[in-house]
Structures are given as C-alpha cells and as structure tokens.
C-alpha positions as CSV (number, residue, x, y, z in Angstrom):
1,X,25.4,0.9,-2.8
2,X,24.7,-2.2,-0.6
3,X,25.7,-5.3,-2.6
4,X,22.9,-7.3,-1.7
5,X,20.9,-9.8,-4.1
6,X,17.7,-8.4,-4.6
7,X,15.7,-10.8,-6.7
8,X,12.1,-10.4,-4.8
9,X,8.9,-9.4,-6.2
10,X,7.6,-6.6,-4.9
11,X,4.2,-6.2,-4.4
12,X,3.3,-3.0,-6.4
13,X,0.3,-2.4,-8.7
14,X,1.0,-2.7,-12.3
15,X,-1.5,-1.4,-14.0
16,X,-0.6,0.5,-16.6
17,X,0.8,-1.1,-20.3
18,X,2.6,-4.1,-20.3
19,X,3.7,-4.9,-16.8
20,X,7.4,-6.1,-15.6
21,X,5.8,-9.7,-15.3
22,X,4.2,-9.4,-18.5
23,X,7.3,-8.6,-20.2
24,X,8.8,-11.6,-18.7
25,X,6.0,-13.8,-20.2
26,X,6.3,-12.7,-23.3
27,X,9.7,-12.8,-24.1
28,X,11.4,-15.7,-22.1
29,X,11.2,-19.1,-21.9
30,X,9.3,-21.0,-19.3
31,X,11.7,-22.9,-17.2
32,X,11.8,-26.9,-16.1
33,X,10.5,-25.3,-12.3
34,X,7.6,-23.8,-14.4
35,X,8.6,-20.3,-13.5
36,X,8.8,-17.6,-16.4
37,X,12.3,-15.6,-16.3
38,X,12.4,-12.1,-17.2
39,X,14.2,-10.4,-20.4
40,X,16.8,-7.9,-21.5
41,X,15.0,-4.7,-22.1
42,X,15.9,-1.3,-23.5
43,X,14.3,0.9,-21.4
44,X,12.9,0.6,-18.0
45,X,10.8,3.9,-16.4
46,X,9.9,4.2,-12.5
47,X,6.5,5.4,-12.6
48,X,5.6,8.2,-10.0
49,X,8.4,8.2,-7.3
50,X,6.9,11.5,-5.7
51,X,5.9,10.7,-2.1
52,X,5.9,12.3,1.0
53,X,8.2,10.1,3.8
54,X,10.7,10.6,6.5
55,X,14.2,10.2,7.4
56,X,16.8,10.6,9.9
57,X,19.1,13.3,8.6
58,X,22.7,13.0,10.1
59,X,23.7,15.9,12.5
60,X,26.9,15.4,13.7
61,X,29.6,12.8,13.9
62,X,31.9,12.2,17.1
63,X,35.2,10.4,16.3
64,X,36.1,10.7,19.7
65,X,33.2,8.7,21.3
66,X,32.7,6.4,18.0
67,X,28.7,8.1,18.0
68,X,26.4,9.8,15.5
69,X,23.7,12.1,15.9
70,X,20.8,12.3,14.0
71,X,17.5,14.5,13.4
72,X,14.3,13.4,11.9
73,X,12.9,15.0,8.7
74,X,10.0,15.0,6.8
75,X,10.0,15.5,3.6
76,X,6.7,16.4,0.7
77,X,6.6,14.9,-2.9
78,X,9.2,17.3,-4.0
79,X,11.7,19.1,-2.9
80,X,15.8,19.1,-1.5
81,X,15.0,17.1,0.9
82,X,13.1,14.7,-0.9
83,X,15.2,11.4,-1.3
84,X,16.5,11.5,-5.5
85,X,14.6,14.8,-6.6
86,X,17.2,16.8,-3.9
87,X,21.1,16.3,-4.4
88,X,22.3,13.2,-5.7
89,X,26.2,11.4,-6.0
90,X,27.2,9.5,-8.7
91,X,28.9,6.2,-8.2
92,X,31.1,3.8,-10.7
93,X,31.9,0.0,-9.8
94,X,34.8,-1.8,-11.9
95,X,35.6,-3.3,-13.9
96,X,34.9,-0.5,-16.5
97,X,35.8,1.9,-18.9
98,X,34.3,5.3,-19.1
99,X,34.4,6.8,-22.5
100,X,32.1,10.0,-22.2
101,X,29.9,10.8,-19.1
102,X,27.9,14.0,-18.9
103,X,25.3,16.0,-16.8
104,X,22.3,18.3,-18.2
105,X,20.2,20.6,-16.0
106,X,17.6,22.8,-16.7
107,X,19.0,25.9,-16.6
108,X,16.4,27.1,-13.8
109,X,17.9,24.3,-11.7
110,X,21.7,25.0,-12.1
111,X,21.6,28.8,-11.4
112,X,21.9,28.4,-7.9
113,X,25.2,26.0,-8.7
114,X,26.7,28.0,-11.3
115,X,26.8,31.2,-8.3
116,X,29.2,28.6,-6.6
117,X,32.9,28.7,-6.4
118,X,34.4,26.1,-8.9
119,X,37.9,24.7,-7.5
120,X,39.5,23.7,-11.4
121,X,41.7,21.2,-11.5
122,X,45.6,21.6,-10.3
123,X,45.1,24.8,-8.9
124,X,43.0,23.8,-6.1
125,X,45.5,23.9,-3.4
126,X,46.8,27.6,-3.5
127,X,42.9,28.4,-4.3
128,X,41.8,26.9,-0.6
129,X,44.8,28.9,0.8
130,X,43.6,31.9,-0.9
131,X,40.6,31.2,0.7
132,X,41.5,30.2,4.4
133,X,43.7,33.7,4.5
134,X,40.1,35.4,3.8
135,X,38.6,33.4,6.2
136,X,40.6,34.3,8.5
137,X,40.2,38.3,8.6
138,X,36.5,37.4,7.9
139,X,34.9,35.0,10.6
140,X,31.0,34.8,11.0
141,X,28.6,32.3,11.6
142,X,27.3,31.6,8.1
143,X,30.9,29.9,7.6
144,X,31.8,26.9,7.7
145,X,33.9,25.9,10.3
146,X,35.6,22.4,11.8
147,X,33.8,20.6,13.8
148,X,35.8,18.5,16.4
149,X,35.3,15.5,19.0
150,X,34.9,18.0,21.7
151,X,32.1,20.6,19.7
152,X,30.2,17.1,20.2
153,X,30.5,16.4,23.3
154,X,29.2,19.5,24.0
155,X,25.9,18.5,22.8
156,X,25.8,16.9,26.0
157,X,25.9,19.9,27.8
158,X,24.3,22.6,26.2
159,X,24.0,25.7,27.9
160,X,22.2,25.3,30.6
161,X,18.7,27.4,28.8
162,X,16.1,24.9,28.3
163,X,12.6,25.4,26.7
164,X,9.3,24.0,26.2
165,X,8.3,26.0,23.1
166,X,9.7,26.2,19.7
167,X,10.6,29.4,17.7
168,X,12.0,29.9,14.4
169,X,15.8,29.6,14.7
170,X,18.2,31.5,12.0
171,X,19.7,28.5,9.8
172,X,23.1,27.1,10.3
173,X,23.3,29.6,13.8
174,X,22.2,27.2,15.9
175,X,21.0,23.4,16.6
176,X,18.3,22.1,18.9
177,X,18.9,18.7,21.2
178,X,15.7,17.3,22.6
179,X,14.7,14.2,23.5
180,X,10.9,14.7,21.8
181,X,10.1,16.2,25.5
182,X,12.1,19.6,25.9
183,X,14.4,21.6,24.0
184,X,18.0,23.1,25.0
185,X,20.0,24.8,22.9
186,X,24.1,24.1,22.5
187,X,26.9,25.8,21.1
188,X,26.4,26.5,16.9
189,X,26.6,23.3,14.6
190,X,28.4,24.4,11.3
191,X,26.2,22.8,8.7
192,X,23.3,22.2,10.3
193,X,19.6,23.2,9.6
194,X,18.1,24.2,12.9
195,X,15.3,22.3,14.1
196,X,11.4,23.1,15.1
197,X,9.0,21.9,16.4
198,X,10.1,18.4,18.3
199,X,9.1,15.0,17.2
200,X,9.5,11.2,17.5
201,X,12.6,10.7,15.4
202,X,12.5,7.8,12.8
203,X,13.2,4.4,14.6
204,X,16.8,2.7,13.9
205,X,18.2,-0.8,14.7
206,X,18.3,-1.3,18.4
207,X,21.8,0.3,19.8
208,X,24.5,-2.6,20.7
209,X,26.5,-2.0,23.7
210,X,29.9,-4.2,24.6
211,X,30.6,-5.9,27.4
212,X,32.9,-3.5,28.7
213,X,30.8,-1.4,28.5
214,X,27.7,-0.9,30.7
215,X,26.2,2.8,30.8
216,X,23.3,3.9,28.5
217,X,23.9,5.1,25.2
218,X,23.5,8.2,24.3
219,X,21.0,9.3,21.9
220,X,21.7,12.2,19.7
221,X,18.0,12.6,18.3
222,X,16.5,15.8,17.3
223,X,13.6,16.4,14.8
224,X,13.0,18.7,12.4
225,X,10.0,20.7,10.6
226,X,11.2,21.5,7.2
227,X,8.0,23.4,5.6
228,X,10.1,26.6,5.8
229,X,13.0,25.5,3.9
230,X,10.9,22.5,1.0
231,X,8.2,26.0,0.0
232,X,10.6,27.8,-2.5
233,X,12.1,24.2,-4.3
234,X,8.5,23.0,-4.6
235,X,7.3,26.6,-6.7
236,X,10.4,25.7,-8.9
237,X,9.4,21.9,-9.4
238,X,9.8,21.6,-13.2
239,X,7.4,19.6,-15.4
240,X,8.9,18.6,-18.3
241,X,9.0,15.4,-20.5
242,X,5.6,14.1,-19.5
243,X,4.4,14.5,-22.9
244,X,5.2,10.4,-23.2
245,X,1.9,8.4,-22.9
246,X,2.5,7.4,-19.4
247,X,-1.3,7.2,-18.5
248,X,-3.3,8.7,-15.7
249,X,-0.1,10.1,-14.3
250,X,-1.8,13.4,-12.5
251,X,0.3,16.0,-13.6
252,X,-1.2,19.6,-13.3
253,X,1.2,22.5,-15.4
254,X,1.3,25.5,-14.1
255,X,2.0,28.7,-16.3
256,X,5.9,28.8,-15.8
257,X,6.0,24.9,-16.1
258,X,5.2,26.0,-19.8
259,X,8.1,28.0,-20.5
260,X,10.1,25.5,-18.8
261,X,9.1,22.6,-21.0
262,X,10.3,24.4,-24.1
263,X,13.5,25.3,-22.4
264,X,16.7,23.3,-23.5
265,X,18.7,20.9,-21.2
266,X,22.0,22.5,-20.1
267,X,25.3,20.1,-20.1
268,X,27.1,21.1,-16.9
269,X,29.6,18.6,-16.6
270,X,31.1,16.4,-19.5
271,X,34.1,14.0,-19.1
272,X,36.0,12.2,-21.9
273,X,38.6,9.6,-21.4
274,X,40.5,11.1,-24.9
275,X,40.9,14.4,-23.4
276,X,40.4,14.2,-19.4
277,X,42.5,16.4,-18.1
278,X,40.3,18.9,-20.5
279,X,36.9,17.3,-18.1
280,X,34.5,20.1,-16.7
281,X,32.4,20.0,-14.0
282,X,33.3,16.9,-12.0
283,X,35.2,15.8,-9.3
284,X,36.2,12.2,-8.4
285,X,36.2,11.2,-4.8
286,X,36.7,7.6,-3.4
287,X,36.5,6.4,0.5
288,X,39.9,6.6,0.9
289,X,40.8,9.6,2.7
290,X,44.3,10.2,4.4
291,X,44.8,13.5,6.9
292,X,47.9,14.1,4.9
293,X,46.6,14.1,1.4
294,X,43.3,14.8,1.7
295,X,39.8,13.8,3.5
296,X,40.2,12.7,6.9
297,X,40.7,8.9,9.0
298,X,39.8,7.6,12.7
299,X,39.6,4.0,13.9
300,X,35.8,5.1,15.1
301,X,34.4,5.8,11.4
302,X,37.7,5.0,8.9
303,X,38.2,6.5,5.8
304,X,36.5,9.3,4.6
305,X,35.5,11.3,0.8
306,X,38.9,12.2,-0.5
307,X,40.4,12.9,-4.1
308,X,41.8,10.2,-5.8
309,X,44.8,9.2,-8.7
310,X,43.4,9.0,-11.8
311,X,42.9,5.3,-11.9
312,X,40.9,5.6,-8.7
313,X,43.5,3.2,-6.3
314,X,44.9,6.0,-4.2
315,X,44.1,8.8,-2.6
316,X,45.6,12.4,-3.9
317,X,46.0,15.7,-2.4
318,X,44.0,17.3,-4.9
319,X,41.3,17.0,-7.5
320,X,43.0,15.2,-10.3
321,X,41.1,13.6,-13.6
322,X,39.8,10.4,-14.0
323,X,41.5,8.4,-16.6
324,X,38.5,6.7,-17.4
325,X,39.5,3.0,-16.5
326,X,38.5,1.2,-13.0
327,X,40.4,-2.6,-13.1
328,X,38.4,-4.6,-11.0
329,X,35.4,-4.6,-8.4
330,X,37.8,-3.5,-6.1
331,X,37.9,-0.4,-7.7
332,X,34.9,2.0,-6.8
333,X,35.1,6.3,-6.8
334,X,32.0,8.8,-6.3
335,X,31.7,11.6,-8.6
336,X,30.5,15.2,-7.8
337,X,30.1,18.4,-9.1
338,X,33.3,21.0,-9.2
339,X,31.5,23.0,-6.5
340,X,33.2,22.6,-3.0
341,X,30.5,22.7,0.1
342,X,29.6,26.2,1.4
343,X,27.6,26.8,4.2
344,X,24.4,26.1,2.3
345,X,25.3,22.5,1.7
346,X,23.6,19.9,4.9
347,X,26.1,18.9,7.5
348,X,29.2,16.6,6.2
349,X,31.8,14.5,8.1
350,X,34.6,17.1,10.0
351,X,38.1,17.5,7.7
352,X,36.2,15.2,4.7
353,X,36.3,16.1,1.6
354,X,32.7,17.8,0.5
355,X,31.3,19.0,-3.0
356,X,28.0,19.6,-4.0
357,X,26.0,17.1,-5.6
358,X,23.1,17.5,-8.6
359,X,19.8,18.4,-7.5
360,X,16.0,19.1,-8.9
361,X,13.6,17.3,-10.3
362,X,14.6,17.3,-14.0
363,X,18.1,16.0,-14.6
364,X,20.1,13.7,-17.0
365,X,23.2,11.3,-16.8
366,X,24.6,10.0,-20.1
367,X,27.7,7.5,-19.9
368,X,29.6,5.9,-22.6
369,X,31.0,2.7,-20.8
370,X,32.3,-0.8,-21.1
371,X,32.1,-3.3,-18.7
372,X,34.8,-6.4,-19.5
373,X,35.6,-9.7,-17.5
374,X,38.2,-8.8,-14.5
375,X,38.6,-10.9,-11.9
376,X,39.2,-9.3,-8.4
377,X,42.9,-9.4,-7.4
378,X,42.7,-9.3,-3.4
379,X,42.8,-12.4,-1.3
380,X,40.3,-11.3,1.3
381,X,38.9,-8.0,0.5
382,X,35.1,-9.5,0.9
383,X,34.3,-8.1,-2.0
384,X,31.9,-9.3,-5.2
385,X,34.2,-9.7,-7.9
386,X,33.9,-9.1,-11.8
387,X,30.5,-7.1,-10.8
388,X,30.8,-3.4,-12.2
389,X,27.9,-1.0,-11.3
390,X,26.6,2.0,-12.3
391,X,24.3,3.9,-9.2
392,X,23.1,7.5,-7.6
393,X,23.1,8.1,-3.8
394,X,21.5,11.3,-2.0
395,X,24.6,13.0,-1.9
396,X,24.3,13.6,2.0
397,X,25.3,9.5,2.4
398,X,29.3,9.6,0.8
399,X,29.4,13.3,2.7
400,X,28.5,11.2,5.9
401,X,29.5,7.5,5.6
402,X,28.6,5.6,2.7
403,X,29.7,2.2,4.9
404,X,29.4,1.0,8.3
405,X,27.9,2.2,11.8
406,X,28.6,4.1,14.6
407,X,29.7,2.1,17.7
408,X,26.2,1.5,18.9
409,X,25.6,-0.2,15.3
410,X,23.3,2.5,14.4
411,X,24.2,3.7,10.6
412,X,26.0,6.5,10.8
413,X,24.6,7.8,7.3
414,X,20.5,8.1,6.4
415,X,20.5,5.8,4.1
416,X,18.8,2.9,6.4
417,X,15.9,5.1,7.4
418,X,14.9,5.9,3.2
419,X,17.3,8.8,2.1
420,X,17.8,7.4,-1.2
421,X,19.3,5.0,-3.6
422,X,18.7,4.0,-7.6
423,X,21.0,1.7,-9.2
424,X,20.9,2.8,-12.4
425,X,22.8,-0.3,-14.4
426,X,24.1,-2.7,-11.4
427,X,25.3,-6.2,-12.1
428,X,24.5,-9.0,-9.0
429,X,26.5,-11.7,-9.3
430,X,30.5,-12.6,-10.4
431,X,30.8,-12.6,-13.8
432,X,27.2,-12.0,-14.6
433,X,26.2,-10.5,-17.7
434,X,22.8,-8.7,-16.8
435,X,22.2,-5.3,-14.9
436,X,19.3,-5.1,-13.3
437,X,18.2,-1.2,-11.5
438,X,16.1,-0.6,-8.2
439,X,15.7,2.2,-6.1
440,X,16.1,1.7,-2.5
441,X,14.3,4.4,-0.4
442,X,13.3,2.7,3.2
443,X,10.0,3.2,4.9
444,X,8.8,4.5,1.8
445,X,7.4,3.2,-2.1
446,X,10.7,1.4,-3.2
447,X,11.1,-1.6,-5.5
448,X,13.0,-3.1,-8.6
449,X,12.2,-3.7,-12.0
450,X,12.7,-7.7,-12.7
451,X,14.0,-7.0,-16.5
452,X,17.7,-6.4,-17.0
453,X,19.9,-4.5,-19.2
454,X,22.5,-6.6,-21.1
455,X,26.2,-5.6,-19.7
456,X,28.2,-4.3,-22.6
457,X,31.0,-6.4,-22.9
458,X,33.9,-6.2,-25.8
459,X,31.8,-3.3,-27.4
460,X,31.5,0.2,-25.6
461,X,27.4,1.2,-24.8
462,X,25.7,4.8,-24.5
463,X,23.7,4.8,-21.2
464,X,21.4,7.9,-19.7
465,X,19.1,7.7,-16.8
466,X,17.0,10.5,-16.7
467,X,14.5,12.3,-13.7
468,X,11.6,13.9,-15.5
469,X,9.6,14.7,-12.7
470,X,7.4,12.2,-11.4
471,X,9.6,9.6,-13.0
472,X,12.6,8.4,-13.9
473,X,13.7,6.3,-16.9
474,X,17.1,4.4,-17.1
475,X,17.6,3.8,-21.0
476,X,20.2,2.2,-23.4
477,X,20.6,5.3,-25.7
478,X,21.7,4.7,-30.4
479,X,25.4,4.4,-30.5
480,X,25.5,7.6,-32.7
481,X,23.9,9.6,-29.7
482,X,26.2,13.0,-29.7
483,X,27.4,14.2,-26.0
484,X,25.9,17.6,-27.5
485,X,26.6,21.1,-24.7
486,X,22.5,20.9,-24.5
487,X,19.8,18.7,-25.3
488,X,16.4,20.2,-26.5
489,X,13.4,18.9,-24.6
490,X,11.8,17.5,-27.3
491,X,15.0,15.4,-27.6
492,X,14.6,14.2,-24.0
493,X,10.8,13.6,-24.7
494,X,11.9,11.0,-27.7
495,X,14.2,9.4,-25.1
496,X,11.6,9.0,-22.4
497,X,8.7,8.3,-24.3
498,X,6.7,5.3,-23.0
499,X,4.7,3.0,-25.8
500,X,2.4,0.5,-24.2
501,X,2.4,-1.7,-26.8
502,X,6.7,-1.9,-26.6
503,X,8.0,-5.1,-25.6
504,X,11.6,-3.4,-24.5
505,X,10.3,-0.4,-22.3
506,X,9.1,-1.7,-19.1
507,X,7.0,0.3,-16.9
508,X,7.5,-0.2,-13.3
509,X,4.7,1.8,-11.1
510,X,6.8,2.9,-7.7
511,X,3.5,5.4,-7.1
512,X,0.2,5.9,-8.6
C-alpha cells in the first residue's frame, strides 16, 4: 500500500442515491473556508468496478543485473487476471489488535483451492523435504523450478530461432521475448504464462541510467493475449447479492447464476487471537526475508515474502501463528492462504516465499480489530506513525515486490501500470482517527470515497469488506455478528444492501 495522502475529488458520475458529496452536505458542518467536510459513515459500496484494462504483468526478476522483465496483459471485466476479482493479499498496518479475521468463498470458487496442498503449521519443514525428495525422482516441466541470475540473462540470448508468426504455446513450457516486432523463443520460464500474439506493452516511467553507466537499458517487454486462459473464469463469474437496490446496475443471470445465489458462503480461513495456534487457512508473511530462515535477500531488490514470529518483527523459518497484536506502524505482515504456489500460480520472485492468494468475484473478509494510540519507536525508519491500516493487493504484487524498483527505476511489481489495490479501512495521517478506503487501479476507473470510517479505538470493532460482483462494499458489521463456518446469502444480501434514502451507506460509482 503506498502511503500517500489521497484527499482529491475525483471526477466520477454520481448519479445514483445520495452521492459521497451529498453525504458530506448533509451531515457536516460547513467550515470558516466555506467548504463542507465529509462524515463518518457505516457503509461505503464501489459501484461497478468491472472494466476491461491493461497491465504489465511481471515476468522475471534478475538479481544479478538489478532488472525486471515485464509482459503486457489485457484483461475483460472479469476474470484472474482482472485486477481485485482475480487473487488478492491481505495486508495489516499497526498499531492493532486482531481479535477474529475470516475468509468465505462460494464453494464453486474454492474448489479449485481446496485440491491444493495445505502446508499446516509446524510441520511445514519436513513436509517441503518430503516433497523436494519427490521432486527429485520426478522432474518435468509443469514444475516449478528456481529461477537464477543466469536463467535471465539468458533472455538475452535466446536460442537463436526467431519468428514472425505467433502460435499457441503449451503454458508454463515456454516464454516469448519480442520487442513488439519479432518473436524468439528462450530457454523455459518456470511460472510463466506463455505469450501470443505481440503487442505494445503498457508504458512505464522513463528508465534512469547512472553515470557510470552509459549503455542502453535493456528492455524485458513481451505481451500477452490472455482470451485463452480469462474464457473458463468468466462462465464461472458468480452473481450473487445484487438483490440490494443498487439501480440500473446491468446485471444479466444466467441459469447457474441461480443456483449459485441460493448457495451458502463457505468460511475457508478463520483466525482467533484466543486460540491461534488452532488458526486455519492462513499464512502470515512480512517483507523480511532472510536465505537462512526463509524467503530470500539481494542488495538489487532487498527483502523478500518470508514467514514471520508471531508478533510480526522477525522473520521465521516456518509458517508460525499470528498472535494477533502488531505494536506500531512499523509493524506491517501480508496474509495468504495455507496453499503454497504450484505451477499454476503466475510467476513469483526466485527463493521467495509464495502462497496462493483468494480469488473470484464473490468473496468476504470479516475482522474483529482495534486500532489504539502507539507511537512509532524508530528514529529514522521514514515511516507514518500511529497510522494502522487495513488493505487487499493483487496477490501477484507481495509475490513480486510490494516496494521499490528495479535499477532503471521501473517498478519491479504491476502495481504502477493498474494491477490492483483497495484500502479497505486505511488511516492517513499520525494519530488520526478516520479511515478512509480507495481503490487504486492505474490507467483504469479508480477513485476514493470522501466519507470515513471512525477508527475503533479503546473498544474492539467487527469489519467485513465484501466483492459481490460488480461491487464491492466495505461495512462496519453489529458487534454481536458471529464468525459462523458459512454465511447464507441472504445474510450477505442484508449486509450489502444499498438504501438510497440512508445517510450512512455511501454509494461511490467506479463504473456505470
């Protein structure tokens, strides 16, 4: 999450109910400057975030030459590769303490995860070595494999076969340079979607050279036609929830989307702070990776995903549990799913530490969290202090590099070209008692929503932000609501209705 001050007004139709301006009009005071300020809410829903766009999807990192490579993709309305209805991350900000946090799915969107390997906690170490023995006697080229400084520079070579036409490539066999003129193909790129037919890659920030250093940089650009890999997500693009009066919203049900909308919400993950060495379904990462522990370090690209202690300060050598309590601002871990990356999961940083993330287009995440004063305890850390946060990420950014660019000064991550970002419950400012929520998807319909949820402090609050496709809706939830193992849909209908006349649910329209 980029800690930037993001107080503009963005320029997108509101048009339907009370709008984010009227909501600040009616319920604040007008100021001496004559400006009206906006108000706490309860509820604030994204209208319509289903567009089509582009992105530069990261293909390769070289730790060696400080470089990253990346390929272009463009993405429909729906689908995994569209930014926040594909996987997302899940990231915490102290200072906070995390009571209950859970994940529901429909269970049409977690079959595919529940095929996965789950790595429990404690017993992941002699499960990898389990695993690497049967790796060993089993080598093919659907497996993952390392990926080093020199498999990169190899992308500079290729093989010497070149071609002007495209053909369907098998996926994760092989990757296609071009510079948006020819093709070559290279050596196989563990991870990696292969690419077809070329395009113009997704302009980034002009590359900076040193002085020292005086020869052309090299571009790692490839493009990428994803129709044959978004056709089976969109057929299983779930419609449910849009029984709330959001108006004019377009939404065609097919036949299965009816069965689907009276299916119940699966919990897939739950965490407790009473009981959390008990906790299912998650894993807690934070950017502190270390060779000899776990996740990875180079002076090109620094630390990397790895596990962490259970107060989130230190890295671990294996997936421990959260205890539930990040001190300060300084204090900041990502959280995953239990499933480690296979060779189905989009190309992560070499010797990182990778899990899966949650994907579709109807999901949940309920936390139970307080959010106290703490002052940062660093001297020069840079960091915003006493400013906890609560945000989702497309999971390929932490897998990558969630800060910081490659040597050129070209992010090394997608998130600058539109990937995806929504902060969910994010304060701005030291000390600051209001959490506003925005989602950040460059080059494409992005905005925030000028109300603000009050930050819960000496009192715990129940928080759920909730996809139900087109929209999603961040919500302060009753105190009595019950971390149940499923939720029925009518129950996520109640929490996602929209009432036009309601003076704390503000609609904020990202699309038509």
């Amino acid at each position: 999450m980029k800690q930037t001050l993001l107080f503009a007004v963005f320029s997108l139709p509101f048009v339907f109910g009370k709008t984010a301006g009227e909501l600040c009009r009616g319920t604040a005071a007008l100021s001496k400057d004559g400006n009206w300020y906006c108000s706490e809410v309860w509820a604030i829903t994204y209208r319509n975030i289903s567009q089509a766009g582009t992105y530069n999807r990261t293909t390769h990192i070289d730790p060696r030459t400080g470089l990253c490579g990346h390929e272009r993709i463009d993405y429909p309305g729906t689908g995994p590769l569209t930014p926040l209805f594909g996987e997302v991350s899940m990231h915490l900000r102290g200072p906070m303490n995390v009571s209950q946090l859970a994940v529901y799915q429909l269970p049409s969107e977690t079959q595919t995860m529940q095929k996965r390997d789950t790595v429990p906690f404690y017993n992941r170490q002699s499960t990898l070595k389990q695993r690497d023995r049967s790796n060993d006697t089993n080598v093919s080229s659907e497996q993952p494999q390392s990926f080093s400084a020199h498999d990169a520079s190899l992308l500079n070579q290729g093989t010497g076969d070149t071609n002007t036409s495209c053909s369907r490539l098998t996926v994760t066999s092989t990757i296609t340079v071009t510079d948006c003129k020819t093709s070559s193909t290279t050596k196989p790129l563990p991870n990696t979607m292969s690419i077809c037919p070329p395009l113009t890659c997704v302009p980034t920030p002009e590359p900076l050279t040193t002085s020292n250093d005086t020869s052309s940089p090299i571009s790692y650009c490839t493009c990428t036609n994803p129709a044959s890999v978004v056709q089976p997500f969109e057929q299983q693009a779930q419609v449910v929830a849009t029984s709330a009066p959001i108006p004019n919203s377009n939404v065609l049900f097919k036949r299965d989307d009816f069965h689907a909308a009276a299916a119940r919400w699966s919990r897939v993950a739950y965490y407790t702070s009473s009981a959390a060495a008990q906790a299912t379904g998650f894993s807690f990462l934070a950017n502190l990776g270390d060779p000899q522990k776990s996740g990875t370090f180079d002076y090109a690209f620094g630390n990397s995903l790895g596990y962490v202690t259970p107060d989130g300060g230190r890295v671990a050598s294996e997936s421990l549990p959260f205890d539930g309590t990040l001190e300060t601002s300084e204090r900041e871990i990502a959280v995953f799913s239990d499933k480690e990356c296979d060779h189905d999961c989009p190309y992560w940083r070499p010797d990182a530490i990778s899990h899966y993330g949650w994907s579709g287009s109807s999901k949940a995440f309920i936390i139970e969290f307080q959010m106290d004063h703490y002052q940062n305890r660093g001297t020069d850390q840079g960091l915003i202090s006493d400013a906890p946060a609560w945000w989702f990420l497309n999971a390929a950014i932490p897998r990558i590099l969630q800060y910081g660019n490659d040597r050129n000064n070209i992010p090394c991550s997608c998130w600058s070209t539109g990937c995806g970002e929504f902060d969910a419950f994010e304060v701005l400012g030291n000390g600051e008692e209001r959490a506003k929520s925005t989602i950040h998807r460059q080059g494409n319909l992005q905005g925030g929503d000028s109300n603000y949820f009050k930050r819960p402090v000496g009192g715990k609050m129940k928080f759920a932000v909730v996809w139900h496709y087109p929209h999603i809706t961040a919500l302060v939830l009753d105190d009595d609501f019950d971390f149940g193992t499923d939720l029925s849909n009518e129950q996520v209908q109640r929490l996602v209705r929209y009432d036009e006349d309601s003076w704390v649910h503000s609609l904020f329209a990202i699309g038509d």
